[in-house]
Rosetta silent file (secondary structure, phi, psi, omega in degrees, C-alpha in Angstrom):
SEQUENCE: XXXXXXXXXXXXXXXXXXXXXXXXXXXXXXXXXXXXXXXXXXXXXXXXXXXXXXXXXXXXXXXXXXXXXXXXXXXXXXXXXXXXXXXXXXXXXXXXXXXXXXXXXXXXXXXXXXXXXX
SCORE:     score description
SCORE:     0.000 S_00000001
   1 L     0.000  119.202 -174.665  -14.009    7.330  -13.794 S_00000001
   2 L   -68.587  133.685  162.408  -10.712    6.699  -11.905 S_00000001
   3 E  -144.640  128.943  168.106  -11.195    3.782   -9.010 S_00000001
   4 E  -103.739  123.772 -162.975   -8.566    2.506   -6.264 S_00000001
   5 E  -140.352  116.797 -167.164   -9.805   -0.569   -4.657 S_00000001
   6 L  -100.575  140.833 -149.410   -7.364   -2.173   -1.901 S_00000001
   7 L  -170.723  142.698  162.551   -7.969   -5.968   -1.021 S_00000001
   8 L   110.910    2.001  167.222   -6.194   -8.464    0.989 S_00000001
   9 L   -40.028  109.139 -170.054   -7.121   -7.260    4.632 S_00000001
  10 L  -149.407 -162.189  172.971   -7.166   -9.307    7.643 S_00000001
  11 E  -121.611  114.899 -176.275   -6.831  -10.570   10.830 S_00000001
  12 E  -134.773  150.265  173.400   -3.208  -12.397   11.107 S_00000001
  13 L  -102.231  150.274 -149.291   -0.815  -13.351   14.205 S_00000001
  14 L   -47.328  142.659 -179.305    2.241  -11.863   15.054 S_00000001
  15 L    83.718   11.999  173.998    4.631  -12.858   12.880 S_00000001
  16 L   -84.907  177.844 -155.865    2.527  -13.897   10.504 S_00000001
  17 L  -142.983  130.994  143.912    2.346  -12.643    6.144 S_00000001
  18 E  -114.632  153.529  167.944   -0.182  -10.802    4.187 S_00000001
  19 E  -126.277  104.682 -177.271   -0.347   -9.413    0.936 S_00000001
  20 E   -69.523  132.212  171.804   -2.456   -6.409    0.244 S_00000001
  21 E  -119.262 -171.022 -175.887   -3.223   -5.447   -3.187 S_00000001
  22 E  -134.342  119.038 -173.374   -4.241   -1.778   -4.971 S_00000001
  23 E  -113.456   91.772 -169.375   -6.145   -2.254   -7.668 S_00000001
  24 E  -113.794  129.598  171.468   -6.478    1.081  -10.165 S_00000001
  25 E  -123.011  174.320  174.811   -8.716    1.711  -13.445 S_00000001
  26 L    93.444   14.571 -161.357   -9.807    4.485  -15.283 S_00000001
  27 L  -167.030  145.922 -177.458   -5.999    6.040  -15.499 S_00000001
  28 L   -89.466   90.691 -163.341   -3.122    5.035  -17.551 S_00000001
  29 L   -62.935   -0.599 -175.058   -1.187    3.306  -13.970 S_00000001
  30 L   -99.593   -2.754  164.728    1.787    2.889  -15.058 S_00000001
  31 L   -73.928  -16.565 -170.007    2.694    6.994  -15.162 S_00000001
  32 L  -100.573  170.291  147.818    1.747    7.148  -11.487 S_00000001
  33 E   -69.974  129.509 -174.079    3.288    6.754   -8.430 S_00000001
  34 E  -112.116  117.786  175.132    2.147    4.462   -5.879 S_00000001
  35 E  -100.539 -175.650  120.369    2.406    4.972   -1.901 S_00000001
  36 E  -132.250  152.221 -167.003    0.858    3.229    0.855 S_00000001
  37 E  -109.844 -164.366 -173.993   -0.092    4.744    4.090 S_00000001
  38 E  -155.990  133.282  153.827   -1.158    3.263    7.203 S_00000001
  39 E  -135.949  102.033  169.012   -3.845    4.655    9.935 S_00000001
  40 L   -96.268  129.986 -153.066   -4.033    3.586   13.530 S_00000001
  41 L   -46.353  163.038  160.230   -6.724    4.845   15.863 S_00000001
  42 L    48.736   10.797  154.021   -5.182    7.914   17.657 S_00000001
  43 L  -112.666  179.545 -170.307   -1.583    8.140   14.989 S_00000001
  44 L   -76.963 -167.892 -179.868   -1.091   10.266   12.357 S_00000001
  45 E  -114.576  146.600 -168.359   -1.462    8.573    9.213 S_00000001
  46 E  -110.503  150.829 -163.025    2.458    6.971    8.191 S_00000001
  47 E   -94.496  111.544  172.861    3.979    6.924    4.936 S_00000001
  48 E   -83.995  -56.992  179.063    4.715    2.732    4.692 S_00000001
  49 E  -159.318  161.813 -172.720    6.184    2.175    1.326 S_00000001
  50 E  -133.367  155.508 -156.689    6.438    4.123   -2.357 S_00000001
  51 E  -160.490  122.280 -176.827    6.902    2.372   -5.599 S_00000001
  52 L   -81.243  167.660  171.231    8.061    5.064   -8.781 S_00000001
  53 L   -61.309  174.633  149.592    6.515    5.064  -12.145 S_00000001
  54 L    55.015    7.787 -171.256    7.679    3.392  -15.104 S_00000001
  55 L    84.418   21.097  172.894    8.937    0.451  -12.790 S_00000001
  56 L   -78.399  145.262 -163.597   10.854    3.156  -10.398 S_00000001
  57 L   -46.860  132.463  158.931   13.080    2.626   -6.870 S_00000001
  58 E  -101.910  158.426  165.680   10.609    1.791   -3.634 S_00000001
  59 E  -140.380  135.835  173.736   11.512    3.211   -0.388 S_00000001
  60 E  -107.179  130.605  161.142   10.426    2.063    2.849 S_00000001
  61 L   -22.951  154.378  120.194    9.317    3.422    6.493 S_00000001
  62 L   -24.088  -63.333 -164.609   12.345    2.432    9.035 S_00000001
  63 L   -54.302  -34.417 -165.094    9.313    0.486   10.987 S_00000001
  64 L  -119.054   35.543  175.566    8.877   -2.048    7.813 S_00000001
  65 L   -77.183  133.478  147.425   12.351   -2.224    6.294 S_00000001
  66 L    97.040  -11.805  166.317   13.496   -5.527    5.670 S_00000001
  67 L  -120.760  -11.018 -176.767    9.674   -6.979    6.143 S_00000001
  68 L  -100.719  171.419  169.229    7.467   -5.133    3.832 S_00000001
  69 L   178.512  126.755 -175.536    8.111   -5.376   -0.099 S_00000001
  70 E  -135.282  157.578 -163.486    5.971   -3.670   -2.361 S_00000001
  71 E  -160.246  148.687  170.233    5.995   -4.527   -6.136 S_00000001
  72 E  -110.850  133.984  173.114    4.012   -3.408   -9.270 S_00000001
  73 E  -118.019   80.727  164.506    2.297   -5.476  -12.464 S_00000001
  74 H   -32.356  -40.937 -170.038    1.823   -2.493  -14.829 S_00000001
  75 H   -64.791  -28.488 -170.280   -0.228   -4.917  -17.003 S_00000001
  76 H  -108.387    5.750  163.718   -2.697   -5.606  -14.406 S_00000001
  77 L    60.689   21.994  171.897   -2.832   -1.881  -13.152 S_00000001
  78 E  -134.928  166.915 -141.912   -1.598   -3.234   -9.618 S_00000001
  79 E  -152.593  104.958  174.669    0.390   -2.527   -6.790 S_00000001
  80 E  -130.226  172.408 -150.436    1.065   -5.024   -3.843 S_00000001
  81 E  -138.844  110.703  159.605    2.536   -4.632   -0.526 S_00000001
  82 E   -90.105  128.343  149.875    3.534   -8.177    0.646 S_00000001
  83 E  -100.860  135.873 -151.496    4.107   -8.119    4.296 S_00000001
  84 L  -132.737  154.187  157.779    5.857  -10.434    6.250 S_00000001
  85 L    70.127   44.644 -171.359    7.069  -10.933    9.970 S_00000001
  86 L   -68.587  127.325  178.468    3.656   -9.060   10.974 S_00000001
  87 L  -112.536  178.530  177.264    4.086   -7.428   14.592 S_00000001
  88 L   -71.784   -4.500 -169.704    1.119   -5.980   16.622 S_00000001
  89 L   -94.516  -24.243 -176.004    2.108   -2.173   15.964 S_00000001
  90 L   -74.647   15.101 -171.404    1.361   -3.042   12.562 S_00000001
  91 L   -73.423  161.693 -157.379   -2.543   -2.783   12.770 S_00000001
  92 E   171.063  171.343  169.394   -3.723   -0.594   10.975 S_00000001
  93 E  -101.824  146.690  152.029   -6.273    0.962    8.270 S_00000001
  94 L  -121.984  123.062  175.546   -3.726    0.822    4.791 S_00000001
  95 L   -92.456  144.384 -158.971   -4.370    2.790    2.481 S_00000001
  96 E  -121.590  134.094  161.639   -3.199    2.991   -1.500 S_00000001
  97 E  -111.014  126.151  161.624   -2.416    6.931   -2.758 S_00000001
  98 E  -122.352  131.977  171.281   -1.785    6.744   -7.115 S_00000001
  99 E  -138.282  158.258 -178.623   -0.398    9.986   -7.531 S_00000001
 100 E  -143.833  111.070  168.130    1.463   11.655  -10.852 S_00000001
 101 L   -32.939  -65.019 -136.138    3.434   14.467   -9.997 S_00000001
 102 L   -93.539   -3.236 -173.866    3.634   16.080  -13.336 S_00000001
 103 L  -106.971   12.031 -160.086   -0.520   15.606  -13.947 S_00000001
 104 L    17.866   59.299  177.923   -1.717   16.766  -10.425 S_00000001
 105 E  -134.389  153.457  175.701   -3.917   14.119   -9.599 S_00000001
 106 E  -152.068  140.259 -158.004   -4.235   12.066   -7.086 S_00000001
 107 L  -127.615  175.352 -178.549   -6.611    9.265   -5.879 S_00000001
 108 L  -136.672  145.801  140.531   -7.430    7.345   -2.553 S_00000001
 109 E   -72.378  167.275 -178.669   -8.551    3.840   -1.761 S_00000001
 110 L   -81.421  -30.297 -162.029  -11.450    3.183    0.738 S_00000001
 111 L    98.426 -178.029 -175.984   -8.436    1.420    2.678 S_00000001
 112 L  -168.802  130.570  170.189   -8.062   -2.314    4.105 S_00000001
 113 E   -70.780  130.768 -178.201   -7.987   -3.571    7.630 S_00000001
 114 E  -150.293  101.329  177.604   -5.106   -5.186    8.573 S_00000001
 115 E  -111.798  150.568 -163.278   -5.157   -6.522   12.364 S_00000001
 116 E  -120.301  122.130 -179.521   -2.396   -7.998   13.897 S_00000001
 117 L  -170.772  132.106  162.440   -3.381  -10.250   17.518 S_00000001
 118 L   -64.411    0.000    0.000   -2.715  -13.233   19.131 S_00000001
């Protein structure tokens, strides 16, 4: 049984650092792809940052270039999104997608709160 379980969720103040992590078993993680999304009441849900297989290229949102970093530990089946230089637009639910293109599967996390307030 595949499980994605997202951790590190908080309450921090602007300009403040978190580091969320994605935690997956049940799947051989290092074939997948990792995103994270973001959902804030009343937006769409936003693509934040992607992390390739195999140790593959991330790409980042425009909003969290240059403050976001997400990184993978194949050994440990995880995926973390350190964030840094936290502004208030960044609240959010965030959410971890492991996806594999060539196996058509794809999984969800329950998500992690991540509020941003003075």
């Amino acid at each position: 049984q595949v499980q994605v379980v997202e951790s590190g969720g908080g309450l921090v103040q602007p300009g403040g650092s978190l580091r969320l992590s994605c935690a997956a078993s049940g799947l051989t993680f290092r074939i997948y792809d990792i995103t994270w999304y973001r959902q804030a009441p009343d937006k769409e849900r936003e693509l934040v940052a992607v992390i390739g297989s195999h140790g593959g290229s991330a790409n980042y949102a425009d909003s969290v270039k240059d403050r976001f970093t997400i990184s993978r530990d194949d050994d440990k089946n995880t995926v973390y999104l350190q964030m840094n230089r936290l502004e208030l637009e960044d609240t959010a639910v965030y959410l971890c997608n492991v996806k594999s293109r060539a196996l058509g599967l794809s999984y969800w996390g329950q998500g992690a709160q991540v509020t941003v307030s003075s």
